[in-house]
PDB file of N, CA, C and O in Angstrom, chain B, residues numbered from 101:
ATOM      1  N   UNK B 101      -9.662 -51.982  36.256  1.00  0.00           N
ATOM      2  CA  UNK B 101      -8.289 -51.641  36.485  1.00  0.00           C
ATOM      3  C   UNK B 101      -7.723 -51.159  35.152  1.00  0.00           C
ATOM      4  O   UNK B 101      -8.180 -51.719  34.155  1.00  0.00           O
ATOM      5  N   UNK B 102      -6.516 -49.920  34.916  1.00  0.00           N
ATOM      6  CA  UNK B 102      -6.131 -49.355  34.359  1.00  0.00           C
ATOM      7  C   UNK B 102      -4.925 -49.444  34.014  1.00  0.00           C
ATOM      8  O   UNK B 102      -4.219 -50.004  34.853  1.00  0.00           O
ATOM      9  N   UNK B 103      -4.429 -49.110  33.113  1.00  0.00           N
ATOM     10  CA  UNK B 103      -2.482 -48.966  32.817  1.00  0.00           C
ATOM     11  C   UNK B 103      -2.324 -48.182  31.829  1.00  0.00           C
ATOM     12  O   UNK B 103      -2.977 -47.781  30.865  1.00  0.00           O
ATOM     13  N   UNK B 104      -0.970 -48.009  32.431  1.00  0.00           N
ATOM     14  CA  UNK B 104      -0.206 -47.230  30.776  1.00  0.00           C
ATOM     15  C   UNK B 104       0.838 -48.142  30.558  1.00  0.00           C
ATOM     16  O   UNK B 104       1.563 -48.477  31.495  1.00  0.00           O
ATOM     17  N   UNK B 105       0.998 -48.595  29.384  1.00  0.00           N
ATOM     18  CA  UNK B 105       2.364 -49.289  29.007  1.00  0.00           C
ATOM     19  C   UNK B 105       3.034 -48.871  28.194  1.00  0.00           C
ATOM     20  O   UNK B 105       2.747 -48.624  27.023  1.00  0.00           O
ATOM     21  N   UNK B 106       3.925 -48.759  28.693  1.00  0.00           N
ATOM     22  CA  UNK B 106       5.527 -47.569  27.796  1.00  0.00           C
ATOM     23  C   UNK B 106       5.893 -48.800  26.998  1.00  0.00           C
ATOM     24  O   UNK B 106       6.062 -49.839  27.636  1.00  0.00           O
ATOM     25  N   UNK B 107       6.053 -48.819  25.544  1.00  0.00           N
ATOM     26  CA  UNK B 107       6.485 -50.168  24.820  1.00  0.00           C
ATOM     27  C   UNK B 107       7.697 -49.377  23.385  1.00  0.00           C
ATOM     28  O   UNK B 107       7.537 -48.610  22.436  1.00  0.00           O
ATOM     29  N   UNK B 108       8.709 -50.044  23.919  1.00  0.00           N
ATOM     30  CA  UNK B 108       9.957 -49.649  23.087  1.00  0.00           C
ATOM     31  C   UNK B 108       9.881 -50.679  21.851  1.00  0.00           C
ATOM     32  O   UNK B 108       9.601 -51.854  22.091  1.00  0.00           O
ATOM     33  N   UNK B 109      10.206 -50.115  20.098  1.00  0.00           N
ATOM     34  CA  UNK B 109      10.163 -51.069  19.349  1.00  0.00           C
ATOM     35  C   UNK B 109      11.553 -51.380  18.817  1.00  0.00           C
ATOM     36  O   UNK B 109      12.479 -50.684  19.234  1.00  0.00           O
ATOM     37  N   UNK B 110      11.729 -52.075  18.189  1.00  0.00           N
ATOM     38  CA  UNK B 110      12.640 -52.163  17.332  1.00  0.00           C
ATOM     39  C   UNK B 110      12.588 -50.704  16.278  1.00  0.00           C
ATOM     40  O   UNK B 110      11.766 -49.856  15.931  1.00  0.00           O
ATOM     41  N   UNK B 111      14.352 -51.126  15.997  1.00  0.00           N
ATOM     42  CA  UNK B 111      14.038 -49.820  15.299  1.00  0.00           C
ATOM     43  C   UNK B 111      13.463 -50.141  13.454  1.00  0.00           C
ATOM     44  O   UNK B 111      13.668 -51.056  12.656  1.00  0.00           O
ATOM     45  N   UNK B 112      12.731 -48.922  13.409  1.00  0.00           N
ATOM     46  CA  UNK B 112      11.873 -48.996  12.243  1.00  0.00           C
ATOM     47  C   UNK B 112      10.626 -49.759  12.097  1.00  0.00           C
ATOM     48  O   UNK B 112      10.056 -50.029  11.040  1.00  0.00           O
ATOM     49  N   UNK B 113      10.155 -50.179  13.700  1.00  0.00           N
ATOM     50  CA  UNK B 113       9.090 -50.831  13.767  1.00  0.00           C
ATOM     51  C   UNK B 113       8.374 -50.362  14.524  1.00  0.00           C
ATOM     52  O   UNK B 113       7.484 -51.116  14.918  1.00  0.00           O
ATOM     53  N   UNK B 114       8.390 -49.192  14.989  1.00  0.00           N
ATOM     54  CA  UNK B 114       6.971 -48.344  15.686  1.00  0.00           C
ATOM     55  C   UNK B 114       5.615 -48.672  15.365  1.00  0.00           C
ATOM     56  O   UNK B 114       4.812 -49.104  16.192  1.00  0.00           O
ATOM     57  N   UNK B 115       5.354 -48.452  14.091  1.00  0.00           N
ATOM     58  CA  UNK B 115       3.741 -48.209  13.468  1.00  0.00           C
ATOM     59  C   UNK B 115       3.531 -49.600  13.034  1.00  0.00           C
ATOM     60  O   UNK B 115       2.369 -50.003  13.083  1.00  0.00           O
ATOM     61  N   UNK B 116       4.386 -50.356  12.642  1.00  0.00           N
ATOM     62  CA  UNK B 116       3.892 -52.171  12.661  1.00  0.00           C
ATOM     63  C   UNK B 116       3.310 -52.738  14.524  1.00  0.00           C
ATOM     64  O   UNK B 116       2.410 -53.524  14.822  1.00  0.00           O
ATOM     65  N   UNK B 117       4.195 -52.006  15.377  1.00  0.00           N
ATOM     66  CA  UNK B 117       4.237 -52.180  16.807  1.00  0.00           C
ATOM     67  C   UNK B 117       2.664 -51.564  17.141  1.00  0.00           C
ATOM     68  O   UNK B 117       1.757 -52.124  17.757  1.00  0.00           O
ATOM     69  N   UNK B 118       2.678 -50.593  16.688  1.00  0.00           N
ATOM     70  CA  UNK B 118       1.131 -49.435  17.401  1.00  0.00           C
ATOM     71  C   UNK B 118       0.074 -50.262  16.611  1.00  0.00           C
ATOM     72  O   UNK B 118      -0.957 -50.426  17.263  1.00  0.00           O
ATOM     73  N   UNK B 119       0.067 -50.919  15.166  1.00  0.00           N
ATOM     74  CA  UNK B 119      -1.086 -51.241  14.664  1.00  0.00           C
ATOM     75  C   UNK B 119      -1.119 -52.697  15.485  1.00  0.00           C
ATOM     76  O   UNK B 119      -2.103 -52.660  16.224  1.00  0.00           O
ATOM     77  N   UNK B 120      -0.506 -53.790  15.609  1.00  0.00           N
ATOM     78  CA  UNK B 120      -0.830 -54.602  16.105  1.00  0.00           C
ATOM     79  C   UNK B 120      -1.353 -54.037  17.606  1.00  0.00           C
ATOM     80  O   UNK B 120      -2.579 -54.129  17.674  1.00  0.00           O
ATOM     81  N   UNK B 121      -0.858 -53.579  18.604  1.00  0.00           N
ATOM     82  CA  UNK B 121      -1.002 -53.510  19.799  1.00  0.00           C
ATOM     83  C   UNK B 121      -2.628 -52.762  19.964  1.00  0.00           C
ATOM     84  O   UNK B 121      -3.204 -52.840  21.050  1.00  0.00           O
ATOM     85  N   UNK B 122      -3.344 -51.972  18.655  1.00  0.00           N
ATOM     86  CA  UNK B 122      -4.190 -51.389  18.596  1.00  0.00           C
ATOM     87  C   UNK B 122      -5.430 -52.080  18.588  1.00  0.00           C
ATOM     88  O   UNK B 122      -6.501 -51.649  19.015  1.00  0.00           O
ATOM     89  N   UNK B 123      -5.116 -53.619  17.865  1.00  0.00           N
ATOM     90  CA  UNK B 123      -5.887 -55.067  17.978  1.00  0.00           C
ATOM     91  C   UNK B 123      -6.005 -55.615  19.049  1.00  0.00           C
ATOM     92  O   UNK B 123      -6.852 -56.505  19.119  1.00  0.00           O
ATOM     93  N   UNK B 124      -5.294 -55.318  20.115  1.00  0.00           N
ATOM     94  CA  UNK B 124      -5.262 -56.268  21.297  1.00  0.00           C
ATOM     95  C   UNK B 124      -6.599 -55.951  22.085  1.00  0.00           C
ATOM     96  O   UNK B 124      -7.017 -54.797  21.987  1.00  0.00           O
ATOM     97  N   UNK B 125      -7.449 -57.023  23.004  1.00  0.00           N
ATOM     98  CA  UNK B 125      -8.286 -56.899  23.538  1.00  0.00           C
ATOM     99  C   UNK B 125      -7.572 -56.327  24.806  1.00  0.00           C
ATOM    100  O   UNK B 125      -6.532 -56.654  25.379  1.00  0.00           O
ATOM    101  N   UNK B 126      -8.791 -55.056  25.109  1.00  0.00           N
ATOM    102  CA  UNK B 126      -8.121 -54.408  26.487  1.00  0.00           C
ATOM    103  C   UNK B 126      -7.229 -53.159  25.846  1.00  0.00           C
ATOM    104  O   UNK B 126      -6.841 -52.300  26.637  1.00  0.00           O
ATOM    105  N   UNK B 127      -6.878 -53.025  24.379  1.00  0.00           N
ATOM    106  CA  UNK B 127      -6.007 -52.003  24.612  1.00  0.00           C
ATOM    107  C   UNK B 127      -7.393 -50.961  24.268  1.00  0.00           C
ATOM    108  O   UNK B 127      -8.377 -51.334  23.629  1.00  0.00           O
ATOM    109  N   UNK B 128      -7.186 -49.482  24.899  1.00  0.00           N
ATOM    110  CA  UNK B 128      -8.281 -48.717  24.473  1.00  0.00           C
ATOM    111  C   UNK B 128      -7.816 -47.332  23.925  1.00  0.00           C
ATOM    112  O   UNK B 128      -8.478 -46.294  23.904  1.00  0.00           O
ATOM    113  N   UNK B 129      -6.939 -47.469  23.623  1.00  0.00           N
ATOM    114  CA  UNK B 129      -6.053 -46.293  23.438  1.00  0.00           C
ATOM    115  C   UNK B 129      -4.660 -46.812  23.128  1.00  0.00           C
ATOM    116  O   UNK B 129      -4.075 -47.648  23.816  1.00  0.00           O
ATOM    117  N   UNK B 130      -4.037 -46.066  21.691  1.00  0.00           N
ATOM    118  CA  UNK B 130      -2.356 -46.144  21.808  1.00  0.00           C
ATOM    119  C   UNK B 130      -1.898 -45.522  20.777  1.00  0.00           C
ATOM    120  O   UNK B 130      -2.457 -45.389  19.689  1.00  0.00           O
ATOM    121  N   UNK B 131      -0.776 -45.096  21.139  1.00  0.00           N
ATOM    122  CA  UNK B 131      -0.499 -43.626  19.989  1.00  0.00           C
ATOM    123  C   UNK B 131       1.067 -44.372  20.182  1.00  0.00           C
ATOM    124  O   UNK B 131       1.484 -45.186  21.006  1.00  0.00           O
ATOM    125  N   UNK B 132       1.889 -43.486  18.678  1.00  0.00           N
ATOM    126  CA  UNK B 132       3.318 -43.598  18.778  1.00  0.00           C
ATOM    127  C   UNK B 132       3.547 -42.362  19.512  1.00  0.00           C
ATOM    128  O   UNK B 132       2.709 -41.499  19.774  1.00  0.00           O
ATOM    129  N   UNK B 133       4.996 -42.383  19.865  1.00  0.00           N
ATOM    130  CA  UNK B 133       5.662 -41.168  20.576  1.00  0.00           C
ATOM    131  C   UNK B 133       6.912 -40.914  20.310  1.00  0.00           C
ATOM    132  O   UNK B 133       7.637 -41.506  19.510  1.00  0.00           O
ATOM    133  N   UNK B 134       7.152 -40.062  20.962  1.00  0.00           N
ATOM    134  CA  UNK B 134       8.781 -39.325  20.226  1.00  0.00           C
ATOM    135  C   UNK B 134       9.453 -39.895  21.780  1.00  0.00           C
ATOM    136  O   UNK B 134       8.734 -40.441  22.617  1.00  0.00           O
ATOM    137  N   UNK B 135      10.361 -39.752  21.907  1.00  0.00           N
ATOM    138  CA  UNK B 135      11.220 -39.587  23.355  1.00  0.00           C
ATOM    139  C   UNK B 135      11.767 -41.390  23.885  1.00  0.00           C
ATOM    140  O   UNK B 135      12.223 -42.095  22.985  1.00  0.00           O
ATOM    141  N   UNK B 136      11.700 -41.809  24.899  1.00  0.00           N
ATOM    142  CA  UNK B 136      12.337 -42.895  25.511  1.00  0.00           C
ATOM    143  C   UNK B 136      11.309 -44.196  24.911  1.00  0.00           C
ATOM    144  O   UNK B 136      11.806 -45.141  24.298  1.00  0.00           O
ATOM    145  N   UNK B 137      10.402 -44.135  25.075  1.00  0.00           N
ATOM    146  CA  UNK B 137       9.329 -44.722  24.349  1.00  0.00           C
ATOM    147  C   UNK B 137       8.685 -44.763  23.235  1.00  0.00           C
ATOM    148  O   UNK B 137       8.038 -43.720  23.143  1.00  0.00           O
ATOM    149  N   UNK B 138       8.468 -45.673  22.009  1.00  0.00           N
ATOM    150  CA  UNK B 138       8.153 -45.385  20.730  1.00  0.00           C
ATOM    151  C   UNK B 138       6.586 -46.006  20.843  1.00  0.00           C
ATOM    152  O   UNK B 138       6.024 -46.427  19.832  1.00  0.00           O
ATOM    153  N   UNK B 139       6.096 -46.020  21.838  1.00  0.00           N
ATOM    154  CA  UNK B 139       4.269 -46.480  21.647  1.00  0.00           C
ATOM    155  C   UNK B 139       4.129 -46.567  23.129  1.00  0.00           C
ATOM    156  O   UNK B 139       4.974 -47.103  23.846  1.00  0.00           O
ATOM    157  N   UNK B 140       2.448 -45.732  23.786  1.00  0.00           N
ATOM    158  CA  UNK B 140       2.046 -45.915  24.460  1.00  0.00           C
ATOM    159  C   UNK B 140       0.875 -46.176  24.578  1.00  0.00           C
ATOM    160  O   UNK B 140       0.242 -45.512  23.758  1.00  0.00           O
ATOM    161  N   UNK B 141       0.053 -46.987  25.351  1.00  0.00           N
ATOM    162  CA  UNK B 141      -0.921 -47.782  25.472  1.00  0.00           C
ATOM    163  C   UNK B 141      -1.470 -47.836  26.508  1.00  0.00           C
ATOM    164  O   UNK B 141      -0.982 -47.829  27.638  1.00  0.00           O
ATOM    165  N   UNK B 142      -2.784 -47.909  26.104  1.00  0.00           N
ATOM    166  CA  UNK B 142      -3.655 -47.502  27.556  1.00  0.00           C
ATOM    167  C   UNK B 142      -4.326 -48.604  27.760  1.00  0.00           C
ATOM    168  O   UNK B 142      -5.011 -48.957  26.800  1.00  0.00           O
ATOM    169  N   UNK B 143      -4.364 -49.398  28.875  1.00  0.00           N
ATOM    170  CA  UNK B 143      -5.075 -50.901  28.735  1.00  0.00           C
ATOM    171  C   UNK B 143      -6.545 -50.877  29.965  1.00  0.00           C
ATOM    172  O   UNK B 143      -6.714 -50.032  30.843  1.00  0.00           O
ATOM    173  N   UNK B 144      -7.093 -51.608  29.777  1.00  0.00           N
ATOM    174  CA  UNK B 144      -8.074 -52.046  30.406  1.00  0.00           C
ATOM    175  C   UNK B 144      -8.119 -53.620  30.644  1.00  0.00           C
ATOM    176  O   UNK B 144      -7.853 -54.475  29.800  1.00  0.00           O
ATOM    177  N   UNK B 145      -8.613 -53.886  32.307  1.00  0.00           N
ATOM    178  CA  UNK B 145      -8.175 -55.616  32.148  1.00  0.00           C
ATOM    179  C   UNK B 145      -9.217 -55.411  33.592  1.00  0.00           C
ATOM    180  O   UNK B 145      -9.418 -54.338  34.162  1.00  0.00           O
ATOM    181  N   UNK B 146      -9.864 -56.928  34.021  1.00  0.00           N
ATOM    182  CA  UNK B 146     -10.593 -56.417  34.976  1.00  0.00           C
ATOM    183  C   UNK B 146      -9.671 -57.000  36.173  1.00  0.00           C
ATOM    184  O   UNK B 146     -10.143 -56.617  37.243  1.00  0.00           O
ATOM    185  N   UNK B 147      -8.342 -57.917  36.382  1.00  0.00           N
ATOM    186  CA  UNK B 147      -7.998 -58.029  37.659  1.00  0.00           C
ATOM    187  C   UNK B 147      -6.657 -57.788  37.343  1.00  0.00           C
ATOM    188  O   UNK B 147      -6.351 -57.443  36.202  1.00  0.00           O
ATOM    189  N   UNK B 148      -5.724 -57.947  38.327  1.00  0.00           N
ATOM    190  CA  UNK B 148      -4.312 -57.704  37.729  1.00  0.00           C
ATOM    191  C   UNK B 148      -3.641 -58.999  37.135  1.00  0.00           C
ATOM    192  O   UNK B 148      -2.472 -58.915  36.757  1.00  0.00           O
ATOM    193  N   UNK B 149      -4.554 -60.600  36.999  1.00  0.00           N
ATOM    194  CA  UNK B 149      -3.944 -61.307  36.632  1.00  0.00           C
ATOM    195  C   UNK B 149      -4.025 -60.899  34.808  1.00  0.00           C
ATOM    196  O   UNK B 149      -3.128 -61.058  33.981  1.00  0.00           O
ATOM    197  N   UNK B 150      -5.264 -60.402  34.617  1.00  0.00           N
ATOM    198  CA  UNK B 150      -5.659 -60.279  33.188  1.00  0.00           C
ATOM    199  C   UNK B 150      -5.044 -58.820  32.327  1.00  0.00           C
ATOM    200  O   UNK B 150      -5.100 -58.359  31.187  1.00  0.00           O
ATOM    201  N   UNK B 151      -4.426 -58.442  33.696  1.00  0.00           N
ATOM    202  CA  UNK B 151      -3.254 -56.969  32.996  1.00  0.00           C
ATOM    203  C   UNK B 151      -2.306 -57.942  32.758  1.00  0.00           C
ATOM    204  O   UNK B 151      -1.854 -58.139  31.630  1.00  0.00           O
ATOM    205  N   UNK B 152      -1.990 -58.529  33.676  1.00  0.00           N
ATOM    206  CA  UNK B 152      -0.462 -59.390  33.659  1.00  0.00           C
ATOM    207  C   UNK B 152      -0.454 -60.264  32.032  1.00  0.00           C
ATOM    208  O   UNK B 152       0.535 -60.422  31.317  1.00  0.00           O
ATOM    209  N   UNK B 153      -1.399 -60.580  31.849  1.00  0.00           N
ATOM    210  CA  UNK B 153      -1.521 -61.591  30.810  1.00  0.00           C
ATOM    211  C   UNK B 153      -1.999 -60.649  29.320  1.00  0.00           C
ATOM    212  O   UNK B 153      -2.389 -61.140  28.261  1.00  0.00           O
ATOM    213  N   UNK B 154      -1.865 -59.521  29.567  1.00  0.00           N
ATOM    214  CA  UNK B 154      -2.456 -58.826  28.446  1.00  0.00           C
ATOM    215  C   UNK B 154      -1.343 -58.234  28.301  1.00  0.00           C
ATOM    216  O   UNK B 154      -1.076 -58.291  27.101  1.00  0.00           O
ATOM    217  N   UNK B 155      -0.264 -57.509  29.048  1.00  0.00           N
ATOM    218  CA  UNK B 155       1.480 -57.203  29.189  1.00  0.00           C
ATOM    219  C   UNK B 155       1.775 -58.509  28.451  1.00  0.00           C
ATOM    220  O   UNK B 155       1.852 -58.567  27.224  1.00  0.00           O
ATOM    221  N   UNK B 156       1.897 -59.298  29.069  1.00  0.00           N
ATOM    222  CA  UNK B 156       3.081 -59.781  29.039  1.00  0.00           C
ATOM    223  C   UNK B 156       2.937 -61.021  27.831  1.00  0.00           C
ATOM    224  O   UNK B 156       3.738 -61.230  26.920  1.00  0.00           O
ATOM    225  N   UNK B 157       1.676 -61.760  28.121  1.00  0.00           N
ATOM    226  CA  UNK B 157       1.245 -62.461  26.687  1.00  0.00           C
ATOM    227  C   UNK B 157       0.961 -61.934  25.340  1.00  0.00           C
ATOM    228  O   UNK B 157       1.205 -62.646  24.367  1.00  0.00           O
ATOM    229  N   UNK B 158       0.562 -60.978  25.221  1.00  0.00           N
ATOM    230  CA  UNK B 158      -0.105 -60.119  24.196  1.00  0.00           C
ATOM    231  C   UNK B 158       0.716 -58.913  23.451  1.00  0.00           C
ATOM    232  O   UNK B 158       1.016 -58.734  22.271  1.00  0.00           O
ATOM    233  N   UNK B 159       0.976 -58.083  24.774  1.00  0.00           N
ATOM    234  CA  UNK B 159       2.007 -57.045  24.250  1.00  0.00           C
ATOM    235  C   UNK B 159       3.028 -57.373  23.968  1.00  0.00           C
ATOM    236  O   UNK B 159       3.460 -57.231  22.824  1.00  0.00           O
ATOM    237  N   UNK B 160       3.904 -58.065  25.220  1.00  0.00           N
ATOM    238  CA  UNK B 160       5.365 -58.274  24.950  1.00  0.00           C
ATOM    239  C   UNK B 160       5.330 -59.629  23.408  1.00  0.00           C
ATOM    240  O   UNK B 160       6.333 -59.901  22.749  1.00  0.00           O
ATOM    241  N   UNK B 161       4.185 -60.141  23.216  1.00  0.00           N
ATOM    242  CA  UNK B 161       4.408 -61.108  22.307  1.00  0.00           C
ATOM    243  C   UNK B 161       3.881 -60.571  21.070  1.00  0.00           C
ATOM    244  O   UNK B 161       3.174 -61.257  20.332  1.00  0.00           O
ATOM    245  N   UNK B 162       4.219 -59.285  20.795  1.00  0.00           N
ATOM    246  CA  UNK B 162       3.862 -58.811  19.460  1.00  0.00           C
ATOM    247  C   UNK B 162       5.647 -58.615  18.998  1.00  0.00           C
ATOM    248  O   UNK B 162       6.604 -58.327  19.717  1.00  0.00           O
ATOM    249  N   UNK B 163       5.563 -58.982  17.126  1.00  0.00           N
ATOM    250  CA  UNK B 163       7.234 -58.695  16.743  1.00  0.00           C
ATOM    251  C   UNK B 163       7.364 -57.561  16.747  1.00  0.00           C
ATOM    252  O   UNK B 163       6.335 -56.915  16.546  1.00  0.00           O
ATOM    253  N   UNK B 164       8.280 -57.018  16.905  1.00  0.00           N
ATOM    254  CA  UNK B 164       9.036 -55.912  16.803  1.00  0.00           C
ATOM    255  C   UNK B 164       9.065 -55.575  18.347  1.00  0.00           C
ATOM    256  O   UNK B 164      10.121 -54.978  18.554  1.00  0.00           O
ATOM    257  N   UNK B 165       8.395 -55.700  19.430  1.00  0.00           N
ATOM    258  CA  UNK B 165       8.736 -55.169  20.683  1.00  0.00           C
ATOM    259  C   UNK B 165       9.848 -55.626  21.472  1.00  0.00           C
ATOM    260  O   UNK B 165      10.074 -56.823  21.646  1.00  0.00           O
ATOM    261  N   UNK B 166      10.814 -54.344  22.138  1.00  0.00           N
ATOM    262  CA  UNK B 166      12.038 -55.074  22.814  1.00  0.00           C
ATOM    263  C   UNK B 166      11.593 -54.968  24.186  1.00  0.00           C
ATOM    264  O   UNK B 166      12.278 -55.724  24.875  1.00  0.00           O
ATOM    265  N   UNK B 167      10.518 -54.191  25.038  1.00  0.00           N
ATOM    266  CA  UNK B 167      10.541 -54.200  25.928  1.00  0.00           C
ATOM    267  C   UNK B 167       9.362 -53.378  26.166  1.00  0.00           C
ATOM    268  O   UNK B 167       8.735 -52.776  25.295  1.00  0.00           O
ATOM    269  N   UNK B 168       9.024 -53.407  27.824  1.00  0.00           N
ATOM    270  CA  UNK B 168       7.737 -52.491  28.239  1.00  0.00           C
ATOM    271  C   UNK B 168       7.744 -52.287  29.675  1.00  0.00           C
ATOM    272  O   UNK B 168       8.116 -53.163  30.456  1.00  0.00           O
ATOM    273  N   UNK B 169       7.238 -50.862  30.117  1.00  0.00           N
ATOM    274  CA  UNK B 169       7.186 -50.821  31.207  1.00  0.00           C
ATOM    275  C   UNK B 169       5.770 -50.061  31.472  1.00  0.00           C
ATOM    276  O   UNK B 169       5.415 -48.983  30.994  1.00  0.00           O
ATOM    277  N   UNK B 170       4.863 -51.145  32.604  1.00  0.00           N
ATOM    278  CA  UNK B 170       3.765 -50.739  33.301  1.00  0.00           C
ATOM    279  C   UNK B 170       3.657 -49.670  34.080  1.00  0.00           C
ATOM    280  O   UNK B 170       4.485 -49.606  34.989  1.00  0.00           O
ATOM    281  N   UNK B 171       2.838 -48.764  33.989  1.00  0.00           N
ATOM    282  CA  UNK B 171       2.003 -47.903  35.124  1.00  0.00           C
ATOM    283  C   UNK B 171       0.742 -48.121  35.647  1.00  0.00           C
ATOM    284  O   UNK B 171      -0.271 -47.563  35.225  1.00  0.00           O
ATOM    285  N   UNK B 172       0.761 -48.559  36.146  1.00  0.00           N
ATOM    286  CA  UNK B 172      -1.225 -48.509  37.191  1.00  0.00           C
ATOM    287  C   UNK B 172      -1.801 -47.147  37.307  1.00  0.00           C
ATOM    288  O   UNK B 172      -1.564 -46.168  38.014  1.00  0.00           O
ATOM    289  N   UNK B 173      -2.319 -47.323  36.725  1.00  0.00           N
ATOM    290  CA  UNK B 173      -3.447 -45.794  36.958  1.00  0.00           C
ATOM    291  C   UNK B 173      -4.295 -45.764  38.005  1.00  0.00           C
ATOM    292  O   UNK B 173      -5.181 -46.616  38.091  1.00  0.00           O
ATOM    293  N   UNK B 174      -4.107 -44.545  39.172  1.00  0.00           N
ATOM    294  CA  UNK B 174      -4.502 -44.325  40.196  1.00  0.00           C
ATOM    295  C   UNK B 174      -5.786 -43.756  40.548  1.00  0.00           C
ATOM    296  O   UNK B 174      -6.578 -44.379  41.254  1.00  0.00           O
ATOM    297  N   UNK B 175      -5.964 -42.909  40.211  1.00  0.00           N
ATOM    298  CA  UNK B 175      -7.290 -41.772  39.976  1.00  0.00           C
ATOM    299  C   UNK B 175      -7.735 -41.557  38.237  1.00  0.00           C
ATOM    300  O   UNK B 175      -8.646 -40.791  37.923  1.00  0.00           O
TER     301      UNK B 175
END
């Protein structure tokens, strides 16, 4: 199972935000970005409890993040 997670930082904390989140197990991909979102992230998890816990334990519990929003990747 797949995701994208849109993750907003604090401000002036993008690239402290992208390097930690770049450590996380499951992330396989994550770049900063310009626009509504300042880091996106591409995760890998094998059920949706272990997305849930990789969101929400892992990502949302890195400093500088104010918030995140999931996509499930379809195809």
């Amino acid at each position: 199972m797949e995701a994208l997670v849109y993750i907003r930082a604090d401000p002036g904390k993008s690239l402290d935000v992208l390097s930690a989140v770049k450590k996380i197990q499951g992330v396989k991909e994550a770049y900063a970005t310009t626009g509504r979102f300042d880091v996106v992230a591409r995760i890998e998890a094998a059920d949706l409890k272990a997305l849930g816990d990789a969101v929400v334990k892992r990502i949302q519990g890195v400093k500088g993040v104010r918030g995140t929003e999931t996509s499930m990747i379809v195809a």
